[in-house]
PyMOL Python script that loads the backbone (N, CA, C, O; Angstrom):
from pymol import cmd

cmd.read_pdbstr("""\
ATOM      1  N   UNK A   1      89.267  89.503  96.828  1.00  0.00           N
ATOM      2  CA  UNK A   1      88.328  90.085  97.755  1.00  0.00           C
ATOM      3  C   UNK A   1      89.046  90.410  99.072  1.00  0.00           C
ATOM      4  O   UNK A   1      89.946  89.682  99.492  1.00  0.00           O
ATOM      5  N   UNK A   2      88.605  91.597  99.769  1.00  0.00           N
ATOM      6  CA  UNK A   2      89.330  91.799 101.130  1.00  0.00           C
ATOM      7  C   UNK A   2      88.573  91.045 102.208  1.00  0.00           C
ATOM      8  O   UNK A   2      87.364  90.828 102.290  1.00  0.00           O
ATOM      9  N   UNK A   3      89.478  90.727 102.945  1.00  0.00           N
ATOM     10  CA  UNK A   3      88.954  89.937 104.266  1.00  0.00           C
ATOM     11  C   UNK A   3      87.850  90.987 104.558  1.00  0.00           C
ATOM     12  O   UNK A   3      87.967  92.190 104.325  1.00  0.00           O
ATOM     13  N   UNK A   4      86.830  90.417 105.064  1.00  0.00           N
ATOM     14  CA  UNK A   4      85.620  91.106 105.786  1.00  0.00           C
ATOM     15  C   UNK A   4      86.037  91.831 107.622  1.00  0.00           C
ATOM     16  O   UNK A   4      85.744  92.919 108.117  1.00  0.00           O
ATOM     17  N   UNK A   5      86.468  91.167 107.942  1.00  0.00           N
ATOM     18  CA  UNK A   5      87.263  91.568 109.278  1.00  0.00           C
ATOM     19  C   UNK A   5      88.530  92.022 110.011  1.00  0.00           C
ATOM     20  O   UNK A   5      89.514  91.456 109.536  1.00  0.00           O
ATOM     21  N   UNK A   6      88.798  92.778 110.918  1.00  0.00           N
ATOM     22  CA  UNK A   6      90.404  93.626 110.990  1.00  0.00           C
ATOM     23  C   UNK A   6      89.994  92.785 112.592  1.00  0.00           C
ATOM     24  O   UNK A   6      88.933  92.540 113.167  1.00  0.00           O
ATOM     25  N   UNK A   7      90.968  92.615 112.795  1.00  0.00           N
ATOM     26  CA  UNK A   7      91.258  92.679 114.005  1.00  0.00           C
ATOM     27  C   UNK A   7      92.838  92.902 114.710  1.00  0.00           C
ATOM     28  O   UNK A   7      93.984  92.545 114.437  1.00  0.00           O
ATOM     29  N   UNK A   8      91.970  93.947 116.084  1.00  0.00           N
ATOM     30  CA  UNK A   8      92.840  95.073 116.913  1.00  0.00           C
ATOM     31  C   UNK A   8      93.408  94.133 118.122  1.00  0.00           C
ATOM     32  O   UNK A   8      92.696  93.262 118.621  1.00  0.00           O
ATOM     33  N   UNK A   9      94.675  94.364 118.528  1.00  0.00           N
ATOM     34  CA  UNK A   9      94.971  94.440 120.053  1.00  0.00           C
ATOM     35  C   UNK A   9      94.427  95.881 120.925  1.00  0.00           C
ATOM     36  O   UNK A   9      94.800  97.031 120.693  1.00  0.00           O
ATOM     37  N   UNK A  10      93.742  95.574 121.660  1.00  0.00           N
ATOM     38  CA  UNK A  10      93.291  96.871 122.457  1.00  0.00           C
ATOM     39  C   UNK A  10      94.283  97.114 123.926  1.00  0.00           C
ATOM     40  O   UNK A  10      94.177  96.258 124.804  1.00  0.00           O
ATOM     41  N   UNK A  11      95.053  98.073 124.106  1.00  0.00           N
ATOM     42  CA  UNK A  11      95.681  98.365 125.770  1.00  0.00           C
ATOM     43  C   UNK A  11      95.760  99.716 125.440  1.00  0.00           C
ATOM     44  O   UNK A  11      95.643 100.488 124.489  1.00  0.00           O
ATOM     45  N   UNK A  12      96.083  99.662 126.984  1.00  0.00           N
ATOM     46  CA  UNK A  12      96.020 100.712 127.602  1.00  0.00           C
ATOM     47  C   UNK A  12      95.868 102.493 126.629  1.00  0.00           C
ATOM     48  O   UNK A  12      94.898 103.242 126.511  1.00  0.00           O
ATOM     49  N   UNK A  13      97.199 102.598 126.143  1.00  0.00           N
ATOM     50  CA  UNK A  13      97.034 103.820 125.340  1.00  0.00           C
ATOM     51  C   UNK A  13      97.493 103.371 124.171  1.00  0.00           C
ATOM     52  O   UNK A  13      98.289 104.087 123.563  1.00  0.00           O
ATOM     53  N   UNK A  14      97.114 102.171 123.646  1.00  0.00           N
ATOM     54  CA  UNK A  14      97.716 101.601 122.606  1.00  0.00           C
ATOM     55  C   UNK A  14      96.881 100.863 121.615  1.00  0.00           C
ATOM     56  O   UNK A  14      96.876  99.716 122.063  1.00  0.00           O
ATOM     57  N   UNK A  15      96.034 100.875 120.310  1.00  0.00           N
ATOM     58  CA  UNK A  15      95.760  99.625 119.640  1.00  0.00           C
ATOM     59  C   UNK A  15      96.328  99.231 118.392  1.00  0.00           C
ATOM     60  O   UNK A  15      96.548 100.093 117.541  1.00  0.00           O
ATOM     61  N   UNK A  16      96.595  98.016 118.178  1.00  0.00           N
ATOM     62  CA  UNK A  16      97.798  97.702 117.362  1.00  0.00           C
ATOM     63  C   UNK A  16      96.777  96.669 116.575  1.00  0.00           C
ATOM     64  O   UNK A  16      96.077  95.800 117.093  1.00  0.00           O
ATOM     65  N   UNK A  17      96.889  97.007 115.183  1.00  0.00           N
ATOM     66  CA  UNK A  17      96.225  95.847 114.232  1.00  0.00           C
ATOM     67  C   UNK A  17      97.005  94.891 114.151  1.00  0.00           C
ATOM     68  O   UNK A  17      98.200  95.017 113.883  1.00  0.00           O
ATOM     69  N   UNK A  18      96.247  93.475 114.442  1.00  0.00           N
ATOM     70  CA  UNK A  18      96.774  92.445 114.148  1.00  0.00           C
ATOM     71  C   UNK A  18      96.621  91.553 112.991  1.00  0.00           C
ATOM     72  O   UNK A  18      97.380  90.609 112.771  1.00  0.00           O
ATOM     73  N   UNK A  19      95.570  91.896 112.220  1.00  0.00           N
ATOM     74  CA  UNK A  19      95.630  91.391 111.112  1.00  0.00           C
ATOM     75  C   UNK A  19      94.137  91.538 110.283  1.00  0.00           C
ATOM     76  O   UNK A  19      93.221  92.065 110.916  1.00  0.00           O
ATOM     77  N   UNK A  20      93.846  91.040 108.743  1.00  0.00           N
ATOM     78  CA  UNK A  20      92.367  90.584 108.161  1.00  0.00           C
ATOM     79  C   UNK A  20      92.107  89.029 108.888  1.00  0.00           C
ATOM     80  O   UNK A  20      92.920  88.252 109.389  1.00  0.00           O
ATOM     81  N   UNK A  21      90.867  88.947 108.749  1.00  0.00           N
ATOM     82  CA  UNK A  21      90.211  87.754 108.884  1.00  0.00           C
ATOM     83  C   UNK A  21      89.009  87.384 108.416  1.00  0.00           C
ATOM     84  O   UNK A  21      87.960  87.977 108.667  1.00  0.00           O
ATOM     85  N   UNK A  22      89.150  86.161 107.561  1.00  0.00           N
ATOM     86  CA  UNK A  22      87.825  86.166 106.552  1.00  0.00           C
ATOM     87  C   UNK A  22      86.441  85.516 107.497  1.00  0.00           C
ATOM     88  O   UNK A  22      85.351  85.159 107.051  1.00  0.00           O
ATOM     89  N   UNK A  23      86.727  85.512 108.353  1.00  0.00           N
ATOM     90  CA  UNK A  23      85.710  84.794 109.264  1.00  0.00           C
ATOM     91  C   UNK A  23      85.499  84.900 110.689  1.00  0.00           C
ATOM     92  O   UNK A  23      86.332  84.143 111.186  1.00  0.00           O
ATOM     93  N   UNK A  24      84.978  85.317 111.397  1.00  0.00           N
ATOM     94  CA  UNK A  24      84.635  85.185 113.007  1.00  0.00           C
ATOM     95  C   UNK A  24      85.187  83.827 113.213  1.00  0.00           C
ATOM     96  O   UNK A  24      85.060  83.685 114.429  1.00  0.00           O
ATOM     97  N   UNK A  25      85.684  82.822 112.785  1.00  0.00           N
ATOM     98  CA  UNK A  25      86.160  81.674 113.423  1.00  0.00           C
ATOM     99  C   UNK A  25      87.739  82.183 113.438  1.00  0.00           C
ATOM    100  O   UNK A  25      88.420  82.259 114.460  1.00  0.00           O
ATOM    101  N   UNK A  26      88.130  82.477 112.263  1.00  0.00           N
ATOM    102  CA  UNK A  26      89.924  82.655 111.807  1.00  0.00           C
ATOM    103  C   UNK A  26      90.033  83.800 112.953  1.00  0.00           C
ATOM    104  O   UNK A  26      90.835  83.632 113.872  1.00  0.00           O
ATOM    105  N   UNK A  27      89.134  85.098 112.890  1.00  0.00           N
ATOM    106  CA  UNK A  27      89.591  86.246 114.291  1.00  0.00           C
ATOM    107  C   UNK A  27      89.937  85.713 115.313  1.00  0.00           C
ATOM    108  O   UNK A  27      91.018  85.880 115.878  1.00  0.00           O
ATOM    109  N   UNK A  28      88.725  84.759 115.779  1.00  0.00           N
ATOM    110  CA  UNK A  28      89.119  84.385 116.874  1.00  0.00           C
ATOM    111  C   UNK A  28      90.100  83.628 117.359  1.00  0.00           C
ATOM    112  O   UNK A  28      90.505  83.575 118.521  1.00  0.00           O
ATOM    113  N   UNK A  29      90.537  82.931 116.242  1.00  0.00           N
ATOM    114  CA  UNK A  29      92.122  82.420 116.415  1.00  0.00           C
ATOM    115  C   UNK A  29      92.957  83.045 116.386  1.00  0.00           C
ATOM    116  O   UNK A  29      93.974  82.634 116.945  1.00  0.00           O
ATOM    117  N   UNK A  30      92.974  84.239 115.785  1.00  0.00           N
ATOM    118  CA  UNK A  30      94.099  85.099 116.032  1.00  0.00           C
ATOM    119  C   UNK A  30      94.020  85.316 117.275  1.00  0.00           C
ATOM    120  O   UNK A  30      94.574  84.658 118.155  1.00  0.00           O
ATOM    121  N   UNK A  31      93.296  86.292 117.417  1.00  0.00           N
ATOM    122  CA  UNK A  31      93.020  86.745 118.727  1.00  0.00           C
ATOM    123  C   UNK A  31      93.550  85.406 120.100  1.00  0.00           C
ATOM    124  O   UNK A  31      94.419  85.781 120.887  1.00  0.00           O
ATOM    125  N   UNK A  32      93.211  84.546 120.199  1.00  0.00           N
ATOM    126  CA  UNK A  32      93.265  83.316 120.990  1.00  0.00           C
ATOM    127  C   UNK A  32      95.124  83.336 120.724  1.00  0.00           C
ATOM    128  O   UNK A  32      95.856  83.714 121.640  1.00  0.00           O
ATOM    129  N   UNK A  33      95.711  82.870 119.333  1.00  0.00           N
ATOM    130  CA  UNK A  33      96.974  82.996 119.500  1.00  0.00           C
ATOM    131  C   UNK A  33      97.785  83.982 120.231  1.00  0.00           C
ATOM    132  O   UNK A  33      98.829  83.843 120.867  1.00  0.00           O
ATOM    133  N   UNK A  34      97.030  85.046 119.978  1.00  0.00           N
ATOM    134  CA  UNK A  34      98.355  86.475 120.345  1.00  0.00           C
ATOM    135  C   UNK A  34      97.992  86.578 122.169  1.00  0.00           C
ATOM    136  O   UNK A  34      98.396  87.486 122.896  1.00  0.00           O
ATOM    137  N   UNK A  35      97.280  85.590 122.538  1.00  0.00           N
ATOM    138  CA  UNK A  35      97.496  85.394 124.067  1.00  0.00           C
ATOM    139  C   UNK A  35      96.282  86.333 124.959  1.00  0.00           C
ATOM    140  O   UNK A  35      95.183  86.673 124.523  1.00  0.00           O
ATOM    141  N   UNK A  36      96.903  86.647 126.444  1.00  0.00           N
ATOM    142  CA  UNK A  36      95.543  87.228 127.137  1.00  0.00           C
ATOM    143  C   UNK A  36      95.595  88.306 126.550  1.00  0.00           C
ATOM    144  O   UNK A  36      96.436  88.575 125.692  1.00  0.00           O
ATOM    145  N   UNK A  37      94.453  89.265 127.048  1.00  0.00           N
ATOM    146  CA  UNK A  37      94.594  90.810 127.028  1.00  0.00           C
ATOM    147  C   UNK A  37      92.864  90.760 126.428  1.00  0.00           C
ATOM    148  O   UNK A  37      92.006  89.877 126.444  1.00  0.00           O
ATOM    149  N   UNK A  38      92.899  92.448 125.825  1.00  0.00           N
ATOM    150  CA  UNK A  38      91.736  92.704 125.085  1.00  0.00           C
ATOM    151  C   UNK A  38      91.727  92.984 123.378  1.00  0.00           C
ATOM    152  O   UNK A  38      92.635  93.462 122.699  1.00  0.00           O
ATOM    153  N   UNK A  39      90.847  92.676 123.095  1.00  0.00           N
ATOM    154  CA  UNK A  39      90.927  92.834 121.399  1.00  0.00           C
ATOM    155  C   UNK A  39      89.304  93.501 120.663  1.00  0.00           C
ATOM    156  O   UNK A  39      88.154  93.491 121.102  1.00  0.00           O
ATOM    157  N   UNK A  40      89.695  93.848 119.833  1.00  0.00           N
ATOM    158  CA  UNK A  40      88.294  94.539 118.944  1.00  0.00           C
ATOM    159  C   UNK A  40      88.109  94.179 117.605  1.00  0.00           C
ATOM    160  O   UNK A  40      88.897  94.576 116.747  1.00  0.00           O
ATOM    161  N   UNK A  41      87.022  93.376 117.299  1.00  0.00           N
ATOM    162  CA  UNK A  41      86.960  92.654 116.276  1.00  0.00           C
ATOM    163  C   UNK A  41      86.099  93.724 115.309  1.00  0.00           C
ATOM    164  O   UNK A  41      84.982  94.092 115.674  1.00  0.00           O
ATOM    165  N   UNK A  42      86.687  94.198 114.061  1.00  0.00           N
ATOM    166  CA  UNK A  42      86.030  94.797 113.360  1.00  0.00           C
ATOM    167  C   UNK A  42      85.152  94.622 111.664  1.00  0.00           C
ATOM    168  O   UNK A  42      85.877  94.468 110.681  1.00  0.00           O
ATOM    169  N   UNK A  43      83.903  94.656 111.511  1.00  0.00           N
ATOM    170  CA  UNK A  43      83.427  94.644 110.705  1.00  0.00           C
ATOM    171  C   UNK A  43      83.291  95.501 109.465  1.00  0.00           C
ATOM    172  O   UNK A  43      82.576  96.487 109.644  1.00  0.00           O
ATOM    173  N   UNK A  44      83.694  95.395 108.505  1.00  0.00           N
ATOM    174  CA  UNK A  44      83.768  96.364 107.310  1.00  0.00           C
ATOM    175  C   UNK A  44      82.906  96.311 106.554  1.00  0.00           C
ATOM    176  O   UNK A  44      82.845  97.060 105.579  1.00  0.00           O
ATOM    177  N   UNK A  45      81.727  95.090 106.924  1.00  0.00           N
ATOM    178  CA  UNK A  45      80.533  94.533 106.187  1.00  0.00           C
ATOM    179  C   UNK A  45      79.716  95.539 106.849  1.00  0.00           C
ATOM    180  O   UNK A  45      79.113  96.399 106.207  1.00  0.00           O
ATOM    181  N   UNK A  46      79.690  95.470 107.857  1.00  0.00           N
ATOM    182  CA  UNK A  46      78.708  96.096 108.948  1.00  0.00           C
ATOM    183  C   UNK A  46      78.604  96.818 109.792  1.00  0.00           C
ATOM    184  O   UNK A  46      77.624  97.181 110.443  1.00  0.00           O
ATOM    185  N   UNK A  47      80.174  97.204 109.844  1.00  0.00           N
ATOM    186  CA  UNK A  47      80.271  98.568 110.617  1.00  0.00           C
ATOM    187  C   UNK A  47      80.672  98.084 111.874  1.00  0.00           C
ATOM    188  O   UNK A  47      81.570  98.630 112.515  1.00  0.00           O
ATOM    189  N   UNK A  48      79.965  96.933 112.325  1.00  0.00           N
ATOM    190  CA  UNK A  48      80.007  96.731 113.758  1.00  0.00           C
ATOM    191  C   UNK A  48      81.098  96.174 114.191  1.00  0.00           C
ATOM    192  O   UNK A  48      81.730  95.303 113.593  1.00  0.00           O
ATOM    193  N   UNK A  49      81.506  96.909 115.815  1.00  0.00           N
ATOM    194  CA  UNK A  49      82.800  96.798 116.946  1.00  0.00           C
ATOM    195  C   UNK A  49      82.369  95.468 117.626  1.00  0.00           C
ATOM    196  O   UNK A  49      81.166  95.470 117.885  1.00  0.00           O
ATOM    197  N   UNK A  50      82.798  94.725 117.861  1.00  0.00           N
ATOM    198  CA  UNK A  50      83.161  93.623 118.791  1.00  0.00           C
ATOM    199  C   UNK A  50      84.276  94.032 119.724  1.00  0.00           C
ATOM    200  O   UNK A  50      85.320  94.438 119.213  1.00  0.00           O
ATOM    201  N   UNK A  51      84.172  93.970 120.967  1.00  0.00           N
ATOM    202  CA  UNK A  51      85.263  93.348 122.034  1.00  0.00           C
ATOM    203  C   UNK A  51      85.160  92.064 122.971  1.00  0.00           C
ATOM    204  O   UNK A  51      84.206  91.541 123.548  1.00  0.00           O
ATOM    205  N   UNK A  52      86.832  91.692 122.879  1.00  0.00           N
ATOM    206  CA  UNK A  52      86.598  90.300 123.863  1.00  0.00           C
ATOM    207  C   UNK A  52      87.533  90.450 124.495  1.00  0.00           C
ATOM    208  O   UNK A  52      88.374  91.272 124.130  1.00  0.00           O
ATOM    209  N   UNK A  53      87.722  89.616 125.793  1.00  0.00           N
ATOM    210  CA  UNK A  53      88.431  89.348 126.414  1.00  0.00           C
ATOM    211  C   UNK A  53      89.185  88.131 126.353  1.00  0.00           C
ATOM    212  O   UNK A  53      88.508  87.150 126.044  1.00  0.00           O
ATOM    213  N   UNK A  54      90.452  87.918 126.573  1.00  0.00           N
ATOM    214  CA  UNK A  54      90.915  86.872 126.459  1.00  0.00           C
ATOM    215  C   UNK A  54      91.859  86.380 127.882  1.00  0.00           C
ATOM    216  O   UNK A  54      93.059  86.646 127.941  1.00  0.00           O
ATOM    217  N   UNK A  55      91.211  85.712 128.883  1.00  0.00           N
ATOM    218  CA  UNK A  55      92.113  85.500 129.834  1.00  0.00           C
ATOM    219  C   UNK A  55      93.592  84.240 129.384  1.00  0.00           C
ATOM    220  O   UNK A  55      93.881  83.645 128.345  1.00  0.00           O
ATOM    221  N   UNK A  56      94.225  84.289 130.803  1.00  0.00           N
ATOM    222  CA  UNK A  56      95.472  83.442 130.544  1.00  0.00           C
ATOM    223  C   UNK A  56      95.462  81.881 130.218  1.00  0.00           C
ATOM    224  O   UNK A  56      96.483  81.276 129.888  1.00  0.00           O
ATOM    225  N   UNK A  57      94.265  81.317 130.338  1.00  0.00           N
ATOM    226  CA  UNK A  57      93.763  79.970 130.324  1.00  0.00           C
ATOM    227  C   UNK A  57      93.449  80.094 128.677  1.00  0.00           C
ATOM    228  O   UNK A  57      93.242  79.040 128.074  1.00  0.00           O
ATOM    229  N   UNK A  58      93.414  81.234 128.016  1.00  0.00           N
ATOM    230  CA  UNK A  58      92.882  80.936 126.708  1.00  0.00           C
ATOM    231  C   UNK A  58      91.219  81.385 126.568  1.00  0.00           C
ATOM    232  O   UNK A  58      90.683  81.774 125.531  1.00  0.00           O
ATOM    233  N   UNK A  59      90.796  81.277 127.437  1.00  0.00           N
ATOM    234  CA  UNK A  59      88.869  81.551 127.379  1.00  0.00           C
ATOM    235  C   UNK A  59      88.815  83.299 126.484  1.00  0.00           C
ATOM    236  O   UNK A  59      89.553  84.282 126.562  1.00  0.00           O
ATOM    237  N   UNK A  60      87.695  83.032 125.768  1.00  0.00           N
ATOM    238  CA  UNK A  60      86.987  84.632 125.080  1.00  0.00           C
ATOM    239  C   UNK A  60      86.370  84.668 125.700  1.00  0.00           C
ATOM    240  O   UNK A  60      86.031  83.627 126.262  1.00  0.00           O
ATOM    241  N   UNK A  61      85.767  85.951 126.046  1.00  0.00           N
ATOM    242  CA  UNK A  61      84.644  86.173 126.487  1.00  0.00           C
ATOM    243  C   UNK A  61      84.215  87.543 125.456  1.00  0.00           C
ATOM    244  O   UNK A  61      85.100  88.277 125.016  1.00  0.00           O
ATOM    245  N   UNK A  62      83.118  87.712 125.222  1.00  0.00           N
ATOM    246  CA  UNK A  62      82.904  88.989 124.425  1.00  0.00           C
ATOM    247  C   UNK A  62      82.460  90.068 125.565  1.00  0.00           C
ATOM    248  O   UNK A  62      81.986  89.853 126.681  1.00  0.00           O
ATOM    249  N   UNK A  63      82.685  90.964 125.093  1.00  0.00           N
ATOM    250  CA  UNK A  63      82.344  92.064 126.338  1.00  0.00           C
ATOM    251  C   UNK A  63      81.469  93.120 125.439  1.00  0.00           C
ATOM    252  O   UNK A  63      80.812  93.842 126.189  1.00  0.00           O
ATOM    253  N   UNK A  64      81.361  93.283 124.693  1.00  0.00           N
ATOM    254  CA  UNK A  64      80.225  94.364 124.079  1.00  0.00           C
ATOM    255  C   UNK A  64      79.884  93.966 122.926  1.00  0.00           C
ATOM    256  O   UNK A  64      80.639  93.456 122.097  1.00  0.00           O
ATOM    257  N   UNK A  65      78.290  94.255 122.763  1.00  0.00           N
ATOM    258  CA  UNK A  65      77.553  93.755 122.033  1.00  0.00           C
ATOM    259  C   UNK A  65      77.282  94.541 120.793  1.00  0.00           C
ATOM    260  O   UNK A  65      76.319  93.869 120.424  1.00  0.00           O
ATOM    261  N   UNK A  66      77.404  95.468 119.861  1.00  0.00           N
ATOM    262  CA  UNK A  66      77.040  96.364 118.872  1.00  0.00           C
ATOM    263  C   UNK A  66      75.130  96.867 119.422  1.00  0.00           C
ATOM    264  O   UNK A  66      74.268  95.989 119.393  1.00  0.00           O
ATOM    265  N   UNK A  67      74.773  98.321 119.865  1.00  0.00           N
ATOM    266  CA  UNK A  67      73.486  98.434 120.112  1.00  0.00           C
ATOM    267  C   UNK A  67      72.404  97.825 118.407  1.00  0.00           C
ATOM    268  O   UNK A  67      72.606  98.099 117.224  1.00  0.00           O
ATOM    269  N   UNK A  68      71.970  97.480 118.668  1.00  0.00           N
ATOM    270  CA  UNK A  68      71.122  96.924 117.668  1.00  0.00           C
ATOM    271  C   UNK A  68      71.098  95.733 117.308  1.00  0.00           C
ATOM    272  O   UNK A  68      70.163  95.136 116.774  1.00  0.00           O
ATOM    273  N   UNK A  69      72.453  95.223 117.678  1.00  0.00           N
ATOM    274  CA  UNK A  69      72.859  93.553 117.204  1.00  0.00           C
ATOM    275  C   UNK A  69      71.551  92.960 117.597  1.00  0.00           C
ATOM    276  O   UNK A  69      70.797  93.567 118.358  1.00  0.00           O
ATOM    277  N   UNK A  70      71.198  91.538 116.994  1.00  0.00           N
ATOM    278  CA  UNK A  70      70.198  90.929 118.382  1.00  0.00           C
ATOM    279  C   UNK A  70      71.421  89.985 119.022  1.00  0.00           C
ATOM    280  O   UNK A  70      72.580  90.132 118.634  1.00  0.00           O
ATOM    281  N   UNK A  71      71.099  89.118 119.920  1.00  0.00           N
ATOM    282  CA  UNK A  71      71.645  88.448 120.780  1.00  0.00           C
ATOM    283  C   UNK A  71      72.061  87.233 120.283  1.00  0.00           C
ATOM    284  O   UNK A  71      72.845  86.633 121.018  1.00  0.00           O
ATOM    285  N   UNK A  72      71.745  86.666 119.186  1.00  0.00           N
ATOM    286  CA  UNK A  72      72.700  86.014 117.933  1.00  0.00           C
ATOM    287  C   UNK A  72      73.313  86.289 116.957  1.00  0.00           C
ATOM    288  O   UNK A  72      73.674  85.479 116.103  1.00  0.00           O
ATOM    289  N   UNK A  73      73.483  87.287 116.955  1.00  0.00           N
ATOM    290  CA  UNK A  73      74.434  87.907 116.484  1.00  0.00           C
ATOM    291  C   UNK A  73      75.689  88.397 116.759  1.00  0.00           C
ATOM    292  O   UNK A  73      75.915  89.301 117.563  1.00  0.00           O
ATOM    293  N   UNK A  74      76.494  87.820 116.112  1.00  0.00           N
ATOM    294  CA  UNK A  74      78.251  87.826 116.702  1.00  0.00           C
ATOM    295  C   UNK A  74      78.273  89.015 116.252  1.00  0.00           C
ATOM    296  O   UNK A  74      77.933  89.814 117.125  1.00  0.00           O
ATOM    297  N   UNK A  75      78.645  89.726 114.785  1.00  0.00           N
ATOM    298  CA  UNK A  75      79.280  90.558 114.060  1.00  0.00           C
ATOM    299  C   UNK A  75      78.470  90.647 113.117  1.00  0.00           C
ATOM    300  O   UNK A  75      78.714  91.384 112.161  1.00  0.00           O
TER     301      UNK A  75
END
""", "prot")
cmd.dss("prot")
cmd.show_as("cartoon", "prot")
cmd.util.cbc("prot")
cmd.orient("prot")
């Protein structure tokens, strides 16, 4: 089965796939490993874009929500 999730490095004029991920927990470890910056978590189940932020302390923050998501809804 293919991982359900891709996740992007997002800059400036640049986004670079960083890998599958079978889970919103495993993304976010990627994401968390490959350090600060921005990233876009993508759904192949559902279509739906995630972005987060990742400052230098390590913290996510998500920054956009998919229009329709409800508000428990990660991905």
């Amino acid at each position: 089965m293919i991982p359900p999730l891709d996740v992007y490095s997002v800059r400036t004029d640049e986004t670079s796939w960083l890998g599958p991920a079978d889970s919103l927990e495993k993304a976010l470890e990627i994401v968390r490993q490959t350090g600060a910056g921005s990233y876009l978590i993508f759904s192949q189940t559902t279509g739906h874009k995630n972005f987060y932020e990742v400052d230098p302390n390590g913290t996510i923050q998500q920054r956009y929500r998919p229009s329709g998501a409800s508000s428990n809804e990660v991905i």
